[in-house]
Structures are given as structure tokens and as C-alpha cells.
N, C-alpha and C positions, 0 to 999 in steps of 0.2 A: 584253089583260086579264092580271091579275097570275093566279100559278099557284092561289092560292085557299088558301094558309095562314092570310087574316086572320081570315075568319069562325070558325074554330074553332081555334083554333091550337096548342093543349097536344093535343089528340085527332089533329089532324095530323102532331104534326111526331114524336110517337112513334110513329106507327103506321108499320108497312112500306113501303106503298106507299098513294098518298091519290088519287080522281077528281077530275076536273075541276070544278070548280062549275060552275050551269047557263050566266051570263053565260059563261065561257070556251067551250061547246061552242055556245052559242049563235053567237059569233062568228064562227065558222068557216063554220058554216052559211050565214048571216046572208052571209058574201063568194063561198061558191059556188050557192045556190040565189037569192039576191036580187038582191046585185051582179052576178053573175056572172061575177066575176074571170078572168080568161084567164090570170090567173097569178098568184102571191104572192114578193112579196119581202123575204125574212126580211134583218135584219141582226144581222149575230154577233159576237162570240162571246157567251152562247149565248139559245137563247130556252127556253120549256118545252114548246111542242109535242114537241119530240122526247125529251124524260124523262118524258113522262105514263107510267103504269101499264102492261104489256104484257110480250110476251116479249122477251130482250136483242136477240134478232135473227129473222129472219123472221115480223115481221110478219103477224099472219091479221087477218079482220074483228072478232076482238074486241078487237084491242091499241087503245088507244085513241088513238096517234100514227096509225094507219090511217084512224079513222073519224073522225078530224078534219081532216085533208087532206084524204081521203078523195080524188076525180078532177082535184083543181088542182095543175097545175105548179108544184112549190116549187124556188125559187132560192134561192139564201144568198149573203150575199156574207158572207168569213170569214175573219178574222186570219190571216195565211198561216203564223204561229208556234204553230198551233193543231192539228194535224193528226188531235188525237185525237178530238176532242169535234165537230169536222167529219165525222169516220168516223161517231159516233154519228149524228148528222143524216142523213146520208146511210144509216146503215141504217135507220133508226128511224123518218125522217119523208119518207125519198124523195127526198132533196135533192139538186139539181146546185151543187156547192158555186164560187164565184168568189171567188180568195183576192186578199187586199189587205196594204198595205206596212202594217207595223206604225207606231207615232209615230214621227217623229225624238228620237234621245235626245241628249244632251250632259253634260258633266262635270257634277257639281250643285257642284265650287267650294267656298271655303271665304268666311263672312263673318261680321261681325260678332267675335267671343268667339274665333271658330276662327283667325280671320283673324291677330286679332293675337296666336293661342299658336302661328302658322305664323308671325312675324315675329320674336317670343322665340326660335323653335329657329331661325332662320337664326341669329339672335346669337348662339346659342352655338358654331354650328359656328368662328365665327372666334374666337371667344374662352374655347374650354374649356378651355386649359392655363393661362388664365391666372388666379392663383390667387385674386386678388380678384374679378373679375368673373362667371367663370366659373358658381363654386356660387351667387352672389348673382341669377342667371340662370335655374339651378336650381330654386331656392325659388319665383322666380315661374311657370317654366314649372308646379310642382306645384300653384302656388296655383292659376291661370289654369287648368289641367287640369281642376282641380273642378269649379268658376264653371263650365265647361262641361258637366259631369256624365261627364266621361271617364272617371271612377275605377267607372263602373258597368262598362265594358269590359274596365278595363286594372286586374288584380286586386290586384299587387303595386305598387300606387302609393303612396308615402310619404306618410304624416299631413302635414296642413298644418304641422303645427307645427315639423314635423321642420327638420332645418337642412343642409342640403346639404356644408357644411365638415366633417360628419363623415365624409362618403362618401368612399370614393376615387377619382381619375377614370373608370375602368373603371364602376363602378357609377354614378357621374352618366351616363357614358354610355348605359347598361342604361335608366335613365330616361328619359332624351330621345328614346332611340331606339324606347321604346312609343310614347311619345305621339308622336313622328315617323310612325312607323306608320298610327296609326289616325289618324291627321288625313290621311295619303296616302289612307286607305279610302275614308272619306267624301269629300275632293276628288274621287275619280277614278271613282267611284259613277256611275252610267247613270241618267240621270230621262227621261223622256219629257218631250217640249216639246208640251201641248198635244194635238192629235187631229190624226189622220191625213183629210185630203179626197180621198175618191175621187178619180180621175183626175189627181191632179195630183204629178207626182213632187218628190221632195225636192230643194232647193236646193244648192247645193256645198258650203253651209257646213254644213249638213243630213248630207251625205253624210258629213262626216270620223269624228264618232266612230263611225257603222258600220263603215266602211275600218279605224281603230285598231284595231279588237277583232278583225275578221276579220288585219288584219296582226301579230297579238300570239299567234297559234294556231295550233301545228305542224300539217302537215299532212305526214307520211309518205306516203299513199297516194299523193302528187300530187309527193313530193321536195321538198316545199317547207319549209322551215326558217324560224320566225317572227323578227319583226324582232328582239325581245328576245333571241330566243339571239343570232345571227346578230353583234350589240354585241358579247353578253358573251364568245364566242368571240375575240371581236377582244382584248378582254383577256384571255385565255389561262384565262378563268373559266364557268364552267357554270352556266346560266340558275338549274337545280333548286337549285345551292347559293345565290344568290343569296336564290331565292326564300325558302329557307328560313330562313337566318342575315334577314331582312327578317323573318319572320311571328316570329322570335325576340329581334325589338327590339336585333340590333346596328347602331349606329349608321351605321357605314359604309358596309353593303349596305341600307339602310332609305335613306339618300340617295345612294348609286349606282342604285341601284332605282328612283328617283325622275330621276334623269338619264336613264337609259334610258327613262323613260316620255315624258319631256318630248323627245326625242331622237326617238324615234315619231311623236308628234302633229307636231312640227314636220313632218318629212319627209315624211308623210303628205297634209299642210295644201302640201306644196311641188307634189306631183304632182298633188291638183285645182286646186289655181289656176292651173296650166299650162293645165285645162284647161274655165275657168271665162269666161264671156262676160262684158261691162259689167255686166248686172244678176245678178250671180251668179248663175248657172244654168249648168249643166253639160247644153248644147246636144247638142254631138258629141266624144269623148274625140280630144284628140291624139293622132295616132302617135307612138311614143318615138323621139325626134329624139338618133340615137343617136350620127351624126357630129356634128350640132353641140354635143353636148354634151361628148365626146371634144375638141373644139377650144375650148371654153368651163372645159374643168378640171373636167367631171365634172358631172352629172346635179345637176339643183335638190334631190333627195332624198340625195345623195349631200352635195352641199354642207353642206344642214341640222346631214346629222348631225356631220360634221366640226368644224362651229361650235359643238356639244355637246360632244367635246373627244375623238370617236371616228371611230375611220379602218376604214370598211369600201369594199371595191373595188367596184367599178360592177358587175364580171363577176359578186361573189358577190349582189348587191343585184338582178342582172337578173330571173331569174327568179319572186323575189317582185313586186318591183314591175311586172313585166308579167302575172303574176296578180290583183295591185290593179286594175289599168286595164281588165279585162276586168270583176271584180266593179263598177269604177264603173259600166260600160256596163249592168250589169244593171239595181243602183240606181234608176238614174236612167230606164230602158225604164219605159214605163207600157203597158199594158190591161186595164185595171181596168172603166172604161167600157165600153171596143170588143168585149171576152167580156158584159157584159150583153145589149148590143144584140143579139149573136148569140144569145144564150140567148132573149130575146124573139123573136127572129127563127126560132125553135127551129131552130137548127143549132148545128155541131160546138163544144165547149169544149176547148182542148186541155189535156191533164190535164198533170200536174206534183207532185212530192214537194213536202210541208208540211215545218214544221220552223223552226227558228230560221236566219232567212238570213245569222248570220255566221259558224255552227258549216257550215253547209250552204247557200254561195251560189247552188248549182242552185235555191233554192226560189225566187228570182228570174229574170227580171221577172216580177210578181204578175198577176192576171188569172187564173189557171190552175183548171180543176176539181182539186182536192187528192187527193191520198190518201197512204196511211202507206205502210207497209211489209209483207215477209213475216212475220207475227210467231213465224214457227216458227226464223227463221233467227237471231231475238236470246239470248241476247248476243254478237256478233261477238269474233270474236277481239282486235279492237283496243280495244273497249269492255270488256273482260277485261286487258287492260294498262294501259287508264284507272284502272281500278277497283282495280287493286292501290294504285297511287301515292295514290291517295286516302283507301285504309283503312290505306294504313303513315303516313300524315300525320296522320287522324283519330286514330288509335291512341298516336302520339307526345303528338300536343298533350294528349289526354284522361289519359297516365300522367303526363306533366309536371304536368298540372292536380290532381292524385292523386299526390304524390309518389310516383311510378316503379311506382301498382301500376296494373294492367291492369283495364278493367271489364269487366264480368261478362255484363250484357245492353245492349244498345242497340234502343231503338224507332227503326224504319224508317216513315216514309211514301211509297208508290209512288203517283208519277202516271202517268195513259198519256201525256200529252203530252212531259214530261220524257225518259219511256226511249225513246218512237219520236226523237225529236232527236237523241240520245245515245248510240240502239241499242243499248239496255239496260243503261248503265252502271249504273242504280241495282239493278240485276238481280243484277251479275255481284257488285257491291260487298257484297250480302247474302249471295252466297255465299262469298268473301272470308274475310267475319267467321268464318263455320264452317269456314272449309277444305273447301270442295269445287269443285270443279275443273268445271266444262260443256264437256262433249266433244263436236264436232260430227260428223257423219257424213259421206260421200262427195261428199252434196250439198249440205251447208253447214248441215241442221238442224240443230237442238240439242236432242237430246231424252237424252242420256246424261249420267253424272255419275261422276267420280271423288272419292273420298275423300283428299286431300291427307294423305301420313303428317307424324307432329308433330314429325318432324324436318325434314323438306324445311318446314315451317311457321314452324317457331322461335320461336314462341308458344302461345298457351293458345286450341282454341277460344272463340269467344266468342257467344254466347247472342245470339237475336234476337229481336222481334216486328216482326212484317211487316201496319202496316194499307193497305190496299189502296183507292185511291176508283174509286168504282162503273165509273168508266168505263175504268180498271186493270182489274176485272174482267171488263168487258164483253171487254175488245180482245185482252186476255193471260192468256184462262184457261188455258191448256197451258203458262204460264211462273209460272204461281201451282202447277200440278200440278209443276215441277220445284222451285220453293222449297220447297214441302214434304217433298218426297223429299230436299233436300239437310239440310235442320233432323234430319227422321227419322234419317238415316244416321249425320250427327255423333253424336245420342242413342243411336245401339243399337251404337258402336265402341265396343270394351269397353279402354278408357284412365284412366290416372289422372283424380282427378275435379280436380283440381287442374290440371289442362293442358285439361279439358274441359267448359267451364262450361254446354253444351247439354244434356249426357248426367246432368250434377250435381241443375241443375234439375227435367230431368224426370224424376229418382227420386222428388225430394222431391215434385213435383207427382203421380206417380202415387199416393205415401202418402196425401198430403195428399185429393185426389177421389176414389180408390178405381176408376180407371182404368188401363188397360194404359198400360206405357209410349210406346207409339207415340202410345196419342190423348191420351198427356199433353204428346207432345212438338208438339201443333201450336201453331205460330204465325203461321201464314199469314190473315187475318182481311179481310174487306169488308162491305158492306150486305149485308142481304137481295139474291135473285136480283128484277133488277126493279126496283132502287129505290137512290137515290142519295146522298151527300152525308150528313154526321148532322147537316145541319141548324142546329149551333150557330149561324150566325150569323144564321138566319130568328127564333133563340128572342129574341136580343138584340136585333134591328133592329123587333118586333115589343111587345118588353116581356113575352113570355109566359113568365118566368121569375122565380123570388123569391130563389134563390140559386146559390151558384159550386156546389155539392153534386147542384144537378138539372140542372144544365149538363152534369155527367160522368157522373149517372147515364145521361142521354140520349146521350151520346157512347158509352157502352157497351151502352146496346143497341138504337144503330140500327148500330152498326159492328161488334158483336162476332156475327157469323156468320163459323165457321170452312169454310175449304177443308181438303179432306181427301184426300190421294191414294188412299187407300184405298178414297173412297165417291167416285170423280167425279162430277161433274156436279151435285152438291149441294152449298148453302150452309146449314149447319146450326149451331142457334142456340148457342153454345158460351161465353156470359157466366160461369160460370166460371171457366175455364180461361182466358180472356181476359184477366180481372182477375187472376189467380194468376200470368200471365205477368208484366202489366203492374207489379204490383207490386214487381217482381225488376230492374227498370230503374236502369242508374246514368245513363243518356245518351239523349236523343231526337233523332235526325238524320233531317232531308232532305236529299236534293241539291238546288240550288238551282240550276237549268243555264240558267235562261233572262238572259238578258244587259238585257230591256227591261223586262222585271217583277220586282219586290224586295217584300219581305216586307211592306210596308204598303202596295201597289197594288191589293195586289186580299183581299177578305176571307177566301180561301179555303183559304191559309194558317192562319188560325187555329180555323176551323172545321173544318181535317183535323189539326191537333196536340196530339198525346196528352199533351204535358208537363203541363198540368195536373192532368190525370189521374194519373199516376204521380205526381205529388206529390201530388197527394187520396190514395193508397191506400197 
């Protein structure tokens, strides 16, 4: 049964925390007193037994995920990319969790409209100095741009009207190389094909854009160096700048960029069909046939890339590619079924880390009872080196976007799901913004904090709001207590206000409410204790709304309960100071870490961002 927002639905969905209607409690009942269930098996991700009303964690007989499970064995089977929201279940509703392969995904390609302004920019690459054809090539790629609604992305795109002969060729370049850009975005985009079937593992062809992405991602800790550098090295050229002069629309690196991508997939596509049966299925992985390929002029991966038009050694390619061959082995291992059977059979699950399997292929083969992490140990050092690279790049594009000046606040949204993946990069990346530093202790936790001076900084702090979804709270309250201690510290360093946009804010904020400035400087913000989600897209999929105005009132006060380091353990209602923040906003950012889900898959995205909001206010 549904969670019970339709019978009354404006009284629900702003109130704190809402009971179950009677068919919901009924139901349950109804399978252990009448059926007699010997067992229940939930499929995830998520259901609502485990967010009914209660406390976050230990469970007594009045929380109501208790008395509704109340003595039946619950099983879950649970997107193994899901670690967080599986944790909840598992505390909340007593779940033995059984994690499974996420969809198979693939390029989503370009067709139609894209297709043929991907045929225009091949034309021009062989004919942009040439003086007639070139800007007449121009004018169409701009027109054809439109036709497509590109200019909604790509800011500085030329009026239709405009005429390409007046530009010079650097600057036609400047053009072709946006919309080169973003037509590589969109081609090289992850879609899921369809639903994932229990028990049945992925095809070979199934397998490759997994392998791509896992072979496109440095892995330090293991010495392994991703294909893409691995190319650009061979051209005596550095992945970072590639990437960057690419996300800057020059031409050159936006289609060297584009060669290396294609240079990947081939190579990639070389090492499963080595190891692919008549009906494509990836049976048992070859061993790397490493004399005969030394007598054949070098590895099927090696050859690929070569015919791309780049020379990398077998010796330097070894070690990635026999990391690929092991993650196929994973892939393609299935017990997904054979952990049910045991779990009905009530014996042993063998447990296993959640997470996205291309950032972290341990979380393969699937089958596994889940769980996260130490969450005292996030943000890891290495997710503190992620997280710099990401806020000097966020920082760049947003002053570029702002003629060279720096913004002032950014709104943050924190998932659990995202930081346990990521190991706190979106953690480390807020504190980043303010300049402060997470020092870990002897044994790896992270409960201290340093103040970055503004000179080792070499910028202006920068002012945050931190909204947090419920299950952020649930997993990482002691990392919600360091984001505020690190906002506080910025706020009470006694610095030019002009180098300190944390400290600026919260003067004017404590004039403005007539509060200290410490509890003007929170911005650390979730649901009520207990209670989840604001809801926005139950208001819309429901109709129980009349305008965009009660849309954000509701977002602001089922989300604006501030954390406070001062008062722990409490979530206190702080809809002022919320909106005082929110209003001070030049930028809303998520990290967006998961590789199989994108912004219009799933609704929950738009029901956790505050853009609207800060533009209402």
C-alpha cells in the first residue's frame, strides 16, 4: 500500500512526520497474523516501511517500522549502488539486505537534429581555413545549434543572424568547439537500457560501457593510471589540461578529447570479445595470452589504440588491462538468487561494501548483504584531494561565468548515498569553499579542523548553505557537527570582509535577526529528527498544490531545521535564518557522482533543489 499522502495530502505533506493509514498497518498484520509469512520480501530501492515515523535509529515498540514488521524476517533485495538508504532499512526495519547489479547502461548517441550538427562539425574540421566554405559552415552549425535548443547550454552562441565572415578563424573556432563539446556530452552520457533481471548477469556488450568508465578513473591507491591519461602521456600532454582547454571549447582538445574517448571504447570492446562466446556472453575471461600476443605485434587493446593514431606499450597498458579482466570477472559473477535461497534457508549472507561499482569494483559480484562505511573516518584524505580539483574548477567556470568576479554563497545539497561512494567528497568540497582543512587523528578519524590562512588560500572564503536529505542526517550526524564548526570558524576569523564572504554574511545576518553571530552563522539545515524528504514531488505527482510560491514555502519548512554544534543532538526549527541564507545565494551545486543515474531518472533531484527557491527569494 501506498505511504498514505493521498487521503489528505496538504495536512501531510507539511507536517513533520505523518502515521501510517489504517489499510497500510493493516497489511502487515494481515501477512503475519493471517498469512503467516515465514518471510517478507521487500524490493528496493526504497519502500516506506522503513521511513514511517520513529526514532532515527534503535528502534523501541513505539517506532512504527517496529510494529509493523514487528516478528517477520525481512529481506531486501537492493541496488548495490544504494548503500545509504539500505543502511536505513537495515536499521529502521531490520533488513537483511541482498544487493543486485544495477541496469546496464550505454552511450545515449546522438540522432536526428544532433546527428546531423555532429556531421556539420566533422565538415568543418577539414575545411575551416578554407575561406569560402569554412564560415558558410559556421552560420549553419549556429543555425542547426538552435533548431536543437543548444543555445540554452552554450551562453555565448552567436545570433542566428550573425554571419560567420565577420569572425576570425580563432573565434569560429571558439564556436564549433562549444558546440563540439556539448554534442560529445550528450553522445557519451550513461542511460540505462531497460531493468536489471535478477540472476542474470550482463551480456559482453552489456559489460563495455561499465569497463569504459571504470577504465577512464585513476586509481592511485592501486597504482593504476586511467586509460585517458595513460594516451595523453603518450603525447607528452596532461589529461587535467586536456580536460580543461575541452570544458573551454577549444577546438583542438574538444576533438583530441573525443579521440581518446573513442581510442578507449574501442580497446575496451577489444579485451571482451577476446573474451566473449558465439552468443555473446562473457562465459569465463581469457587469460592474457601474453606470448602470443608479443608474437602477433601486441595485444587486441594495444592494437586498437594504435589504429586511433596513438602508441602506448603493452608493458605500460599491462597493468590496467589486467585490472579490467579481473573487474569483468566480477561483472559478469552472478548470486543474486543463490544469497536469497540462503537467506530463506536462513543461513549465512556474505556481507560486502555498497557503492557505485565503477568508482569501487569491490562492490561486485552482487548478491552481498551491504553496508557502508566507518562514518567517523569521512572525509578521507583522498576525497580531500578530489575535492580541491573540483572547487578550483567549479570556482573557475562560475568567475568566467561572472566576469572574473568570485561568488559569494553557493547552496550545497548532501546525499548519504553520494558521500559514502565518494567518501565524503561532497563533505570535504564544503569545506573547500570556506577554507578549512579536516585533520584526521592517529586512527584515521576526522573529528578536527584547521583554518586555512588566506594566503595559503589565495582567494576569498566563500559562504555556504548545506541542505542535508534526511538520510544525510540519519548516517552522518558527527559530519553535519564538523560542517558547522567549520562555517562557525570561517565566521568568527577576524579578516577582511571582502576576502571573507562567511564572516560578511553573518554580521549582516546577526543585525538583520537580532542573534549572536555564531547562531547567525548556521548553515548546516535537514528535516525534522524523524522525518524525511520536503516532499515536493509528492505535492506535484498528487496535484495538492495551486502555485510555484507553496511549492517553496513547503520546501522551506519541511527542510529548514538547523543543526547546531553548539546544542547537539537537536534539529531546531530555524526558517529564518534559512531563508536569510538562502537568499544571499549566487550558485546551487550538487555533486552528481553516480555514473547510472542523471538528473531526470529519478525525481529526487528536483524535490531536494533549492534553486527555485533562491530565485523565489
Amino acid at each position: 500500500p501506498s505511504f498514505g499522502y493521498e487521503g489528505d495530502p496538504m495536512r501531510l505533506l507539511f507536517s513533520k512526520s505523518a502515521s501510517p493509514h489504517h489499510g497500510f498497518a493493516a497489511y502487515h498484520t494481515y501477512l503475519e497474523k493471517i498469512f503467516k509469512a515465514d518471510a517478507v520480501l521487500h524490493f528496493g530501492t526504497h519502500g516506506s516501511l522503513e521511513f514511517m515515523p520513529g526514532k532515527q535509529v534503535g528502534m523501541s515498540g513505539s517506532c512504527y517500522p517496529d510494529r509493523l514488521i514487528n516478528s517477520m524476517p525481512n529481506l531486501y533485495y537492493y541496488a548495490a549502488n544504494n548503500p545509504s538508504e539500505a543502511t536505513i532499512a537495515k536499521r529502521r526495519s531490520y533488513a537483511a539486505t541482498i544487493s543486485y547489479l544495477t541496469p546496464p547502461a550505454e552511450n545515449a548517441g546522438l540522432y536526428k537534429g544532433l546527428k546531423e550538427l555532429g556531421e556539420l562539425v566533422s565538415s568543418y574540421k577539414g575545411l575551416r581555413e578554407n575561406g569560402a566554405r569554412g564560415p558558410s559552415i559556421v552560420n549553419s552549425i549556429i543555425s542547426s545549434a538552435r533548431v536543437c535548443n543548444l543555445d540554452k547550454d552554450i551562453e555565448d552562441l552567436p545570433a542566428e543572424d550573425a554571419n560567420a565572415k565577420d569572425f576570425t578563424l580563432d573565434q569560429r573556432d571558439r564556436i564549433v568547439g562549444n558546440v563540439y563539446r556539448r554534442l560529445m556530452e550528450i553522445e557519451s552520457r550513461l542511460l540505462p537500457c531497460g531493468l536489471h533481471t535478477v540472476g542474470v548477469p550482463p551480456t559482453a556488450e552489456e559489460s563495455i560501457a561499465t569497463l569504459v568508465n571504470i577504465a577512464s578513473i585513476d586509481r592511485p591507491e592501486d597504482g593504476i593510471e586511467s586509460l585517458p591519461r595513460l594516451i595523453a602521456v603518450s603525447l607528452g600532454r596532461n589529461i587535467e589540461e586536456i580536460y580543461r582547454n575541452n570544458n573551454g571549447g577549444i577546438l583542438a582538445d574538444v576533438s583530441l578529447l573525443q579521440d581518446i574517448t573513442g581510442a578507449v571504447r574501442d580497446s575496451v570492446r577489444a579485451m571482451v570479445d577476446r573474451s566473449t562466446n558465439s552468443v555473446g556472453r562473457v562465459e569465463a575471461v581469457s587469460p592474457m595470452a601474453g606470448l602470443m600476443d608479443k608474437m602477433s605485434g601486441g595485444s587486441p587493446w594495444k592494437k586498437k589504440i594504435s589504429a586511433a593514431g596513438f602508441e602506448v606499450s603493452d608493458d605500460k597498458l599491462a597493468k590496467l588491462f589486467g585490472y579490467l579482466d579481473f573487474c569483468l570477472q566480477q561483472i559478469v559473477a552472478d548470486n543474486e538468487l543463490g544469497a536469497l535461497v540462503n537467506a530463506l534457508e536462513g543461513k549465512y549472507i556474505i556481507p560486502g561494501p555498497g557503492g557505485d561499482p565503477i568508482r569501487n569494483p569491490d562492490v561486485l559480484p552482487t548478491g552481498k548483504n551491504m553496508h557502508a562505511l566507518d562514518p567517523q573516518s569521512i572525509p578521507t584524505s583522498a576525497a580531500v584531494d578530489c575535492a580541491k580539483v573540483v572547487v578550483e574548477r567549479l570556482l573557475e567556470r562560475l568567475q568566467t561565468d561572472a566576469g572574473g568576479k568570485y561568488p559569494e554563497s553557493i547552496a550545497f545539497t548532501l546525499w548519504g548515498t553520494d558521500n559514502i561512494k565518494t567518501y565524503g567528497e561532497s563533505l570535504a568540497q564544503v569545506m573547500m569553499l570556506v577554507g578549512v582543512k579536516p585533520v584526521p587523528d592517529s586512527l584515521g578519524r576526522v573529528n578536527k579542523l584547521e583554518l586555512i590562512p588566506l594566503e595559503e588560500l589565495g582567494r576569498p572564503r566563500i559562504d555556504v548553505v548545506v541542505s542535508c536529505s534526511g538520510v544525510f542526517r540519519d548516517l552522518f550526524i558527527n559530519q553535519m557537527n564538523l560542517l558547522d564548526r567549520a562555517v562557525k570558524m570561517a565566521a568568527e576569523a577576524d579578516e577582511p570582509l571582502n576576502m571573507n564572504f562567511v564572516r560578511a554574511h553573518a554580521l549582516d545576518q546577526a543585525e538583520e535577526l537580532g542573534v549572536s553571530l555564531r547562531d547567525a552563522a548556521t548553515r548546516v539545515f535537514s528535516n525534522a529528527a524523524g522525518s524525511y524528504s520536503a516532499n515536493v514531488g509528492l505535492a506535484i505527482e498528487n496535484g495538492g498544490w495551486e502555485g510555484e510560491q507553496q511549492l517553496q514555502d513547503q520546501f522551506i519548512s519541511r527542510k529548514g531545521f538547523a543543526f547546531n554544534a553548539d546544542r547537539p543532538g537537536m534539529m531546531e526549527a530555524a526558517g529564518a535564518v534559512f531563508k536569510s541564507s538562502l537568499a544571499k545565494v549566487d550558485c546551487t551545486f550538487q555533486n552528481l557522482d553516480s555514473s547510472e543515474i542523471s538528473l531526470t531518472d529519478v525525481s529526487h533531484y528536483f524535490d531536494s533543489d533549492p534553486t527555485k527557491v533562491v530565485a523565489g527569494l
